[in-house]
N, C-alpha and C positions, 0 to 999 in steps of 0.2 A: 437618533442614531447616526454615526457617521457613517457614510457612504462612498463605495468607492470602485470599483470597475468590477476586481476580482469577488466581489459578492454578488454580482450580477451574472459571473460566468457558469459557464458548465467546463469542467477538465476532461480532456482524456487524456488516459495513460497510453506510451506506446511503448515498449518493452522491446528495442530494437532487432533486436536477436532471433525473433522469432514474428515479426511482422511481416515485413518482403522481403525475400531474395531477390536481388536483380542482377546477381551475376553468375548465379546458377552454382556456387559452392554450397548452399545448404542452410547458409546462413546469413538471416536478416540483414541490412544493412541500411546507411543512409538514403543511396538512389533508391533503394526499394520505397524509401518514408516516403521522398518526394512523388514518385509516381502514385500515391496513394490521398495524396494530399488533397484531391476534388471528393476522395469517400469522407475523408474527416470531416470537410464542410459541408458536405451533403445530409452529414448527418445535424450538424448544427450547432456543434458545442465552439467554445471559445477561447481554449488554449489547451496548448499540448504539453502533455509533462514526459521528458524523454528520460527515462535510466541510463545509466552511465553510458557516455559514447568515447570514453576517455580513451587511455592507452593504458592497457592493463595486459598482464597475464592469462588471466581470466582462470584463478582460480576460485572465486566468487562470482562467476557470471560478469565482473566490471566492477563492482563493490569492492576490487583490490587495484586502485588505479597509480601507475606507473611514474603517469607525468600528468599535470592536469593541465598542463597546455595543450597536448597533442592528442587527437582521435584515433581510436583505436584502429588500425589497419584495417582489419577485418570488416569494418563497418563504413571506410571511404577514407577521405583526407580531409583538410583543413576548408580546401576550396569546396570541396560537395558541402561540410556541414556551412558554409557562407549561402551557399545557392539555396541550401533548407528554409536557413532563417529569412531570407530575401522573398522567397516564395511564400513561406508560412504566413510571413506577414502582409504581403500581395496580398491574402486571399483572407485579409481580419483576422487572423490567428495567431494568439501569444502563442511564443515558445520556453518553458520551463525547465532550467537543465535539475538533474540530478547533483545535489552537493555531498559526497562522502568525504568529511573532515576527523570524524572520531577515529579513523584510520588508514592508513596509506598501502602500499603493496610492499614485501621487504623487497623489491626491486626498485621502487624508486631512489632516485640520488638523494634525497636525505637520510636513508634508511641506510643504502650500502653506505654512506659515508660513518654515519652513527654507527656501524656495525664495525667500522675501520680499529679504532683504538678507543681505549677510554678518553683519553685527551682530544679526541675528536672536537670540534667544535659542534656537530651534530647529538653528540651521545646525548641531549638534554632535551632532543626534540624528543625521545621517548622515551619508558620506564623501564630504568637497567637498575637491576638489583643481585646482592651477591645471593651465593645460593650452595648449595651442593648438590649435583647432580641425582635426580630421584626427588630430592625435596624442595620442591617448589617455595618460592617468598609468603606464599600462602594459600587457601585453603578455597580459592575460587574458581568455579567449574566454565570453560568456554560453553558458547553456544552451541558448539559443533561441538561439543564433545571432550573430555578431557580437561584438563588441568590449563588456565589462561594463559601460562608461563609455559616459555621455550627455552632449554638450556644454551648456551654458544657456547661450544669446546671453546675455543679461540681466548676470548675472552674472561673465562669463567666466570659471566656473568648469565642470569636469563632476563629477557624480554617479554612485555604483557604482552596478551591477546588477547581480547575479549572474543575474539571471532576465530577464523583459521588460522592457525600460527603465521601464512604467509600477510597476514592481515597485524602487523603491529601498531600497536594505539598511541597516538601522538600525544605529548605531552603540553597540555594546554596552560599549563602554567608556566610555560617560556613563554614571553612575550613576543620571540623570536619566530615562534610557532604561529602564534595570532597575526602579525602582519602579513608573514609568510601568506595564509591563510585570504587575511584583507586582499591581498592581492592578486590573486588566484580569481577573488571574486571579482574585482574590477575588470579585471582581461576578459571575463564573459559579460559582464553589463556594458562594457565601454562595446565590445562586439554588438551589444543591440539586445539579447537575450533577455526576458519578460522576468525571470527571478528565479528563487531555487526550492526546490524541495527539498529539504534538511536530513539526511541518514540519519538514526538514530542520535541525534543531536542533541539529548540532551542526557546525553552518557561522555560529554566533555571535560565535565569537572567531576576529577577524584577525589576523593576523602583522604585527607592528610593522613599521611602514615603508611594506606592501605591495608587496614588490617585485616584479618578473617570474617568471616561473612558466616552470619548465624548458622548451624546445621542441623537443628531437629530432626532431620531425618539417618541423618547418620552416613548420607550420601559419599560415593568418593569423592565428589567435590562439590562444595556448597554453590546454591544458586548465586548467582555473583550480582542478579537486576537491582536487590533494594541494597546495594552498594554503591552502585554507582548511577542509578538515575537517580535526577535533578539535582547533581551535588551542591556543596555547597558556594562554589563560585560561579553558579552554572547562570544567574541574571544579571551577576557585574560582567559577563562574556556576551552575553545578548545585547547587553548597551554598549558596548565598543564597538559589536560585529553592527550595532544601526547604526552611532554616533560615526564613525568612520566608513562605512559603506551603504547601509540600506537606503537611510535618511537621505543620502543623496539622487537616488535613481526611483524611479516610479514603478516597484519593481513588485513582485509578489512574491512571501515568502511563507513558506509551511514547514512546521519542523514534526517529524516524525519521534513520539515519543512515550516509548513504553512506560507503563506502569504510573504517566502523569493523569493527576487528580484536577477534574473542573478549575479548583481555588489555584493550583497551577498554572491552567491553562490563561485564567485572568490575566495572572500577573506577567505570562508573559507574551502573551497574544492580546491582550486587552484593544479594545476599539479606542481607547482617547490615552493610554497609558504604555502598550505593548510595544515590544521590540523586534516582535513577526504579527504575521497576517493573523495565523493558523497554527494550532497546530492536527497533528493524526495520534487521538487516541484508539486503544485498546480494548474498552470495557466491552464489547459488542462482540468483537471476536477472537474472545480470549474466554467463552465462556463454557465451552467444553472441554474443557482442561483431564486429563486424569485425574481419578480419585489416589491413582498414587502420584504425589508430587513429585519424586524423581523422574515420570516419565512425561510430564510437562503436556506440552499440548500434542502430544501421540495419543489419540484416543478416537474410535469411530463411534461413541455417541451420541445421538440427535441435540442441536442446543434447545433448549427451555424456553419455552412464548415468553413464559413472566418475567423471568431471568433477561432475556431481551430486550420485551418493553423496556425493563427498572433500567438495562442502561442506556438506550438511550432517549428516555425521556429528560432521565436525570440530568444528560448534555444539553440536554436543547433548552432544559427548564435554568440551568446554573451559568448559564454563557450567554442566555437572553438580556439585549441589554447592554451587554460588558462584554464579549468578548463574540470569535466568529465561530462558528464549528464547519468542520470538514465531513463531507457524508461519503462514504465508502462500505462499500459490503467487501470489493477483495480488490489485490494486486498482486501482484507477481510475487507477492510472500505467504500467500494468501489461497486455499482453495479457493476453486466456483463458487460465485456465489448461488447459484441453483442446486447446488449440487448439497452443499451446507447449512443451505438454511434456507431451502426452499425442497422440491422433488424433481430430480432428473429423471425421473421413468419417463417415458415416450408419452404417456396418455394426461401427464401432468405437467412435463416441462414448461410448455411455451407460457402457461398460464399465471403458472408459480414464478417465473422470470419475470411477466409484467406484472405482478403484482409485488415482488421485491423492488423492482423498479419506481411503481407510485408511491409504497410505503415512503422510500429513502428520497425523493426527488420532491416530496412537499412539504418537505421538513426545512426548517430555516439554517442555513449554511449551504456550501457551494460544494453541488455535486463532483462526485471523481467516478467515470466511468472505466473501467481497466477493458483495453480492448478483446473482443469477443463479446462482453458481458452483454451489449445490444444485442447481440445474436444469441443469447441465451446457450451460449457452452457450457460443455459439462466438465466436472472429472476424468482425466483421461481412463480410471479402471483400470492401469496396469496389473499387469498380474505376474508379470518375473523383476524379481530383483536388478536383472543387466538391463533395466529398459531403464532405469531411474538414473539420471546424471548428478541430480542437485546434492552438492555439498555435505550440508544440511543431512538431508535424507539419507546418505549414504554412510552416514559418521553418526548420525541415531541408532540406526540400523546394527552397524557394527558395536558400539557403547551398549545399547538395550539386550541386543540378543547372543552377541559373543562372547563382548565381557562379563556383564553385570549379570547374565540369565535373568535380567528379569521380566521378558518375554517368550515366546517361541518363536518361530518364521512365521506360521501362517496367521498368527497375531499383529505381529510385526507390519506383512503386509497387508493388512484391512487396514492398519494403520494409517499407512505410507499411500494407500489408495482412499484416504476419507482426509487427509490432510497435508501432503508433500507438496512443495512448491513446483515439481512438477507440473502438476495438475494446470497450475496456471500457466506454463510458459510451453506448451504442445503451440505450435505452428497456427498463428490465424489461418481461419476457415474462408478462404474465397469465394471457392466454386468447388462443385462435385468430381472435378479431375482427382487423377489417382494420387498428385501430388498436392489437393487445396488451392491451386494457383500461388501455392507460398515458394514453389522453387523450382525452377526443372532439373536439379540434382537432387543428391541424397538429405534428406533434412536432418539437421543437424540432432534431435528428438522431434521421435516419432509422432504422425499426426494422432489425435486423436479419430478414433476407427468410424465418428457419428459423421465424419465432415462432408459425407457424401450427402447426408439429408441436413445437414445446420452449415451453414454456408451464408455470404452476401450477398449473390448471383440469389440466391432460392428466393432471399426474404427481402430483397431491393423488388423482388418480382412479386410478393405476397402483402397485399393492402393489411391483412390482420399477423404481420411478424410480430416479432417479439422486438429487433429493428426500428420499424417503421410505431410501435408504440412508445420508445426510445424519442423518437422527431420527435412526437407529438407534446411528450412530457416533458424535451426541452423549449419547444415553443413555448408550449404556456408557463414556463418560468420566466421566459423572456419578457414575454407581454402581461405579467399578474406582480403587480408588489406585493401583494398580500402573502404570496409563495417566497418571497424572496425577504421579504421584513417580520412578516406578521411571527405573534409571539404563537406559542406551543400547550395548548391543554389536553391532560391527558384522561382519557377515558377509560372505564373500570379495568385499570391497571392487573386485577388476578384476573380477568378471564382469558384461559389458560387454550382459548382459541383464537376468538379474534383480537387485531389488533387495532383500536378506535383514538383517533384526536380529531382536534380540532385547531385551526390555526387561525387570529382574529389579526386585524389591522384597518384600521380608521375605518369604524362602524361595520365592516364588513367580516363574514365569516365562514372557513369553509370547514366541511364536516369527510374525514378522509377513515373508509373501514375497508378492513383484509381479514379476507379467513386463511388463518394459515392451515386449514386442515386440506384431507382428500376428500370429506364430507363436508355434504347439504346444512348448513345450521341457519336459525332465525337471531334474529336478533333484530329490537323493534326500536331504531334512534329515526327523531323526529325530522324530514325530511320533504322539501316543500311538494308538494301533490301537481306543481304548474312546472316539474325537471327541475331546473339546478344543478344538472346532471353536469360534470365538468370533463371525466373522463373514468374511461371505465371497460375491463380487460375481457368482459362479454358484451356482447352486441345491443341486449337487452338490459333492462334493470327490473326484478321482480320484489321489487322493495326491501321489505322486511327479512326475505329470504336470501341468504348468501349460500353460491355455489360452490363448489370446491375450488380454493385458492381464488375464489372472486375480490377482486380489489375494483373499488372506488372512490372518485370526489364531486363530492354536490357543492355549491355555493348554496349555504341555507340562508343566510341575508344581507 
């Protein structure tokens, strides 16, 4: 297998907005990262992956960016984000920017230009089509809600969105777009920056024509995903975007990318063949979906042990070999992952965090921890509507229970409270002050109300955190190749409590089990009588018998 830096790393995410404040407005910012930057390495991972620090609006949180040369105000200037990466790297730490190319902000200057006239030399960066106002070019629903097309009096033409209307999609078949794009990237690699993580990247190439998008369900506007992921220009654009940029910088790249399949993933992430690193799929948490498909991933039911294993074994098992996988339980789009697929109650949390923690961290690909998640954060449990800022959440909200009736409110919200991107972006947890140590002003959203007892101060101070089991699980990936090469065998796949494999590499073999219940259950795998004991989220090991959310790994030979 080829080998290469970024499969040896551990990522964290930092979600700038809501990390430090260090100027007392509320909100996150660059100086805050910096000052923070001895917790990152104390903790032990290997690059940083920052969300957009662009210059934006900010009607996507930064995911609507303005200029991609300049930093957002709000979050420093030019010279702080130099003093970042200066530091970051001082201290062995890649930095990873965030790339949103599938869309721009309609305030940047290619958008107001292309807004100008149709003779615009712009209008072809993105997709104008004639229309009659009320009736859309076609029958495809945004993600936030509503119809992808925005009408322009002006012009009497509309413009696509797959996302916020303020969020128009670039038109990847100008060529004009693509170097555009090349170039954008060089100005951060030439700066020094470790590589990108890809926004829905592989929603670049459209389907000729664009035509309507299947509606079985009779919706107001049809799911618009298996229209436009993985089109069909979408691997002659990955070979420009390396032939002309990646190939040349030693850089790491992960494309985030819904609805792609393993045989996807080869072809375009492959180890001897690929045009990125990595990419981020979905089949993991995308698996509580409503049983009504219009109302998409709004649903507060538990996900399914078996349903889980199947998928990801199936990654670890199709990618072994031929390509790399990316291990994530959440990020900033993303509930807790405690909260979703483990148990946040008080008598259960810390336990169910490290053991979601060993499942995903002995698995072969290169961990992504989203901050907080060492501290084992929960769901923020909002319970009023005006606490919720996100986009997203708020345009569900309105579509599910205003328009469409096909929720209530207090449905709505169990919803918005078991799945809203919220949930993930409440204020890291510092210390037990009244503000978390996130800000000495008003925080831009509200902390989550646990921060008084989950905090960094509590569990930098606590030998058995959830934290300090975090160090340990990136040590021993550091120092084990077996954790970072070895292949992936899966263990009685139906049983629908624990979760068993095994991972082998040059004669060596390790044997890793989790009960994902609140109960005592046996289970009798062969296990050497002289320890082997590798690591393990009780103090003890009473063999046979697995405690409530007991996670372990033994070295059996």
């Amino acid at each position: 297998m080829k080998q290469s830096w970024w499969q040896h790393a551990v990522v964290y995410q930092v979600y700038p907005r809501s990390f430090q404040d260090s100027d007392g407005d509320g909100i996150g910012d660059l100086a805050g990262i910096i000052q923070r930057l001895p917790y990152i390495k104390e903790l032990g991972v290997d690059v940083i992956w920052l969300n957009p620090v662009y210059k934006s609006p900010d009607r996507d949180n930064g995911y609507d960016i303005s200029d991609y040369r300049s930093i957002q105000p709000r979050f420093g200037d030019m010279k702080t984000f130099d003093r970042l990466l200066e530091q970051a790297h001082a201290l062995g730490l890649h930095l990873v920017m965030d790339l949103v190319v599938n869309h721009t902000s309609d305030q940047h200057e290619w958008f107001k230009k292309s807004r100008e006239s149709k003779d615009s030399p712009y209008r072809d960066f993105y997709f104008w089509r004639d229309g009659e106002p009320g009736i859309p070019p076609n029958n495809w629903g945004s993600y936030f809600g509503g119809s992808t097309w925005e009408y322009d009096d002006a012009s009497k033409q509309y413009y696509l969105h797959l996302f916020a209307k303020e969020q128009p999609d670039l038109n990847w078949e100008n060529p004009q777009v693509r170097e555009s794009i090349w170039d954008v990237m060089r100005f951060w690699l030439d700066k020094g920056v470790d590589g990108f993580r890809m926004d829905v990247i592989n929603f670049i190439s459209k389907p000729e024509g664009l035509p309507d998008a299947p509606n079985p369900e009779h919706a107001a506007y049809a799911n618009v995903e298996p229209m436009v992921a993985d089109g069909p220009k979408l691997n002659e654009y990955f070979k420009e975007m390396n032939s002309k940029v990646l190939s040349k910088y030693d850089a790491m790249s992960v494309g985030e990318m819904p609805s792609v399949t393993a045989q996807d993933a080869v072809e375009y992430a492959g180890l001897e063949t690929g045009e990125l690193n990595m990419v981020f799929q979905f089949d993991h948490v995308t698996l509580a979906f409503n049983k009504d498909p219009r109302l998409g991933k709004w649903n507060d039911e538990p996900v399914n042990l078996v349903a889980l294993k199947r998928a990801l074994s199936k990654w670890q098992q199709a990618l072994d070999g031929k390509a790399w996988n990316s291990l994530y339980w959440n990020n900033h789009d993303r509930a807790r992952a405690v909260s979703r697929f483990g148990d946040d109650r008080p008598e259960f949390r810390v336990r169910s965090a490290k053991m979601l923690a060993l499942v995903l961290h002995m698995m072969q690909g290169t961990p992504y921890i989203y901050q907080g998640e060492e501290l084992g954060m929960t769901n923020a449990h909002f319970t009023r509507l005006e606490q919720y800022q996100d986009i997203e959440s708020l345009e569900a909200y309105h579509q599910f229970v205003d328009v469409e009736h096909l929720v209530d409110h207090d449905t709505m919200m169990r919803y918005l409270a078991t799945e809203s991107r919220d949930n993930a972006r409440t204020p890291m947890q510092w210390d037990a002050t009244a503000k978390g140590g996130f800000t000495e002003g008003t925080p831009w959203l509200e902390l989550n109300t646990n921060h008084d007892e989950i905090n960094v101060d509590a569990e930098l101070n606590d030998p058995d955190s959830v934290l300090r089991f975090y160090q340990r699980l990136i040590e021993l990936r550091h120092n084990n190749d077996l954790i970072v090469y070895g292949n992936y065998i899966e263990l009685d796949p139906e049983d629908d409590e624990v979760f068993a494999y095994k991972r082998q590499y040059e004669g060596r073999t390790m044997l890793v089990l989790s009960n994902f219940t609140d109960q005592t259950v046996t289970r009798d795998y062969p296990v050497p009588v002289d320890g082997g004991l590798m690591i393990s989220n009780y103090q003890d090991d009473q063999g046979a018998t697995l405690r409530p959310y007991e996670a372990k790994a033994f070295m059996v030979a």
